[in-house]
C-alpha positions as CSV (number, residue, x, y, z in Angstrom):
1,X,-9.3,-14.8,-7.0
2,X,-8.1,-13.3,-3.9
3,X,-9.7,-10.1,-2.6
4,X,-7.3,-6.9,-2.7
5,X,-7.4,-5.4,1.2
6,X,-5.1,-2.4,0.2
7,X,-5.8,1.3,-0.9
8,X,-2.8,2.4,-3.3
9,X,-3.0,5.9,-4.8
10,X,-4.2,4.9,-8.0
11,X,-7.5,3.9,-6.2
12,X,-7.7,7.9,-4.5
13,X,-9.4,10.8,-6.2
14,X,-6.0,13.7,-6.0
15,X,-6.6,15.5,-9.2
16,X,-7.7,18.6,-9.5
17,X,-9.8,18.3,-12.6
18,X,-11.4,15.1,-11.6
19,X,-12.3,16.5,-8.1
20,X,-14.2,19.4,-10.1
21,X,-16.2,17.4,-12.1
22,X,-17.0,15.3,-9.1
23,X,-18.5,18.5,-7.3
24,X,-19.7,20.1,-10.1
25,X,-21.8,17.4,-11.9
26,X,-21.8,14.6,-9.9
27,X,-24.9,13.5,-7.5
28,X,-25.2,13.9,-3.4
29,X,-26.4,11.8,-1.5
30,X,-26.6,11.5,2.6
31,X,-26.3,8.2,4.8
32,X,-25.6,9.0,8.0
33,X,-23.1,10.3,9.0
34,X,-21.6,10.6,5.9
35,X,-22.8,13.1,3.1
36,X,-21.5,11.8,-0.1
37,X,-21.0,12.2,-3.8
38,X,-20.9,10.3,-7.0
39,X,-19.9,10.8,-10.6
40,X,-19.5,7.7,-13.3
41,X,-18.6,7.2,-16.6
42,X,-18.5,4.6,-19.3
43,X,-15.0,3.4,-19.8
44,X,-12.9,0.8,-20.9
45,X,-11.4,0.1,-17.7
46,X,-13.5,-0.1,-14.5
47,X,-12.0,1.6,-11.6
48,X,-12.8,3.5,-8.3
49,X,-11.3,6.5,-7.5
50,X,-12.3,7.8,-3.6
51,X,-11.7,11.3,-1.2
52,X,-12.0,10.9,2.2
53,X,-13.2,14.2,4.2
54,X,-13.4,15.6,7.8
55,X,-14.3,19.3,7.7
56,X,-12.6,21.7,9.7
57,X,-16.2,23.0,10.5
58,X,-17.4,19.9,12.8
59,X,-14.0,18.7,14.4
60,X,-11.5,22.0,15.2
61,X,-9.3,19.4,16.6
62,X,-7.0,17.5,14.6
63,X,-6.9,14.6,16.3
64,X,-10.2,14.1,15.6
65,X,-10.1,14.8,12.0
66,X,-7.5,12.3,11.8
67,X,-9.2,9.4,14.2
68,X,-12.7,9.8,11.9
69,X,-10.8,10.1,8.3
70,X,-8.6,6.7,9.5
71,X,-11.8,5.3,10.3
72,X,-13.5,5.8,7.3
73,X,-10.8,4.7,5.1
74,X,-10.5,1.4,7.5
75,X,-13.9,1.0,6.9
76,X,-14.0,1.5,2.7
77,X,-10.6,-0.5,2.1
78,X,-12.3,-3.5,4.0
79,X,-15.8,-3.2,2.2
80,X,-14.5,-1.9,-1.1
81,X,-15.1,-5.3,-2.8
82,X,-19.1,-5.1,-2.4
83,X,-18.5,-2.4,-5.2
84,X,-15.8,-3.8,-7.3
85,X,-17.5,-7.2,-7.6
86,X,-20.3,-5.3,-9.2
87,X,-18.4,-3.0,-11.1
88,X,-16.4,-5.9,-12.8
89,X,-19.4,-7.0,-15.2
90,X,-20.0,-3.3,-16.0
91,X,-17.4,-1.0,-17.6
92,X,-17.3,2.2,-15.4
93,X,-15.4,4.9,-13.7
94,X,-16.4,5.9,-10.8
95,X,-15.4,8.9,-8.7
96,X,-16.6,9.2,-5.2
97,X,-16.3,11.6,-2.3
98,X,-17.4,10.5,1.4
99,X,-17.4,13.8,3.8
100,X,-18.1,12.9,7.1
101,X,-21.2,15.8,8.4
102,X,-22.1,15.4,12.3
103,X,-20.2,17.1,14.9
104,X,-20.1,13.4,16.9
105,X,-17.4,11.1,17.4
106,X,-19.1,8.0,16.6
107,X,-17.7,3.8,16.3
108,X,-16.4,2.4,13.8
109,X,-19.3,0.1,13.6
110,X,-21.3,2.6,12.9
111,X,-19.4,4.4,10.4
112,X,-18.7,0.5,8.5
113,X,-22.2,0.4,8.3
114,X,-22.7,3.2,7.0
115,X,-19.9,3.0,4.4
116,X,-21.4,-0.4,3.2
117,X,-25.2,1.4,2.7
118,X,-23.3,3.9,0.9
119,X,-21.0,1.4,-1.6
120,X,-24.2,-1.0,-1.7
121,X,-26.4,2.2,-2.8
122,X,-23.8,3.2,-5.7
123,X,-23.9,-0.5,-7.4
124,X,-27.9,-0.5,-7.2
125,X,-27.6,2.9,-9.1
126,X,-25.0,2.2,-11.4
């Protein structure tokens, strides 16, 4: 089976209702530089559902917002399969925001790091 390297819209959290329930009952976390939040459910279907943020409050410059937020999604698409493969054996949805929360402009290595803490921490959990 060939790994999937893309990030179509069905895999990115856009409704209103599910981006509610994520903030309102799911659980934070922080890895640096990222502060992030989960929220799963038993399902029939297994699938992952991600927001990608870059407050206003750390970057006023939207070039930058842009340069960190195209980073980050780099970073998930290419390490999204560390949480698929173990989300295959186990029925789940999973809804997950990743808002980057430092006022530095920092590698991509270091945010692909992070992100893979992050995605490794969510299957140990789930």
């Amino acid at each position: 089976m060939t790994k999937s390297y893309t990030l179509p819209k069905s895999e990115r959290l856009h409704s209103l209702s599910a981006l509610r329930r994520l903030f309102t009952d799911g659980t934070s976390h922080f890895v640096y530089p990222f502060r992030y939040t989960v929220y799963s459910t038993k399902s029939t279907t297994t699938s992952v559902e991600v927001l990608f943020s870059v407050p206003k409050r750390f970057h006023k410059r939207a070039n930058k917002r842009n340069l960190l937020r195209r980073r980050t999604k780099e970073a998930y698409r290419l390490n999204k399969h560390l949480l698929e493969d173990y989300l295959s054996a186990s029925c789940q949805d999973i809804d997950l925001a990743l808002v980057y929360s430092t006022k530095d402009v920092l590698p991509y290595k270091t945010i692909e790091n992070a992100i893979c803490r992050i995605l490794a921490e969510i299957a140990k959990s789930n």
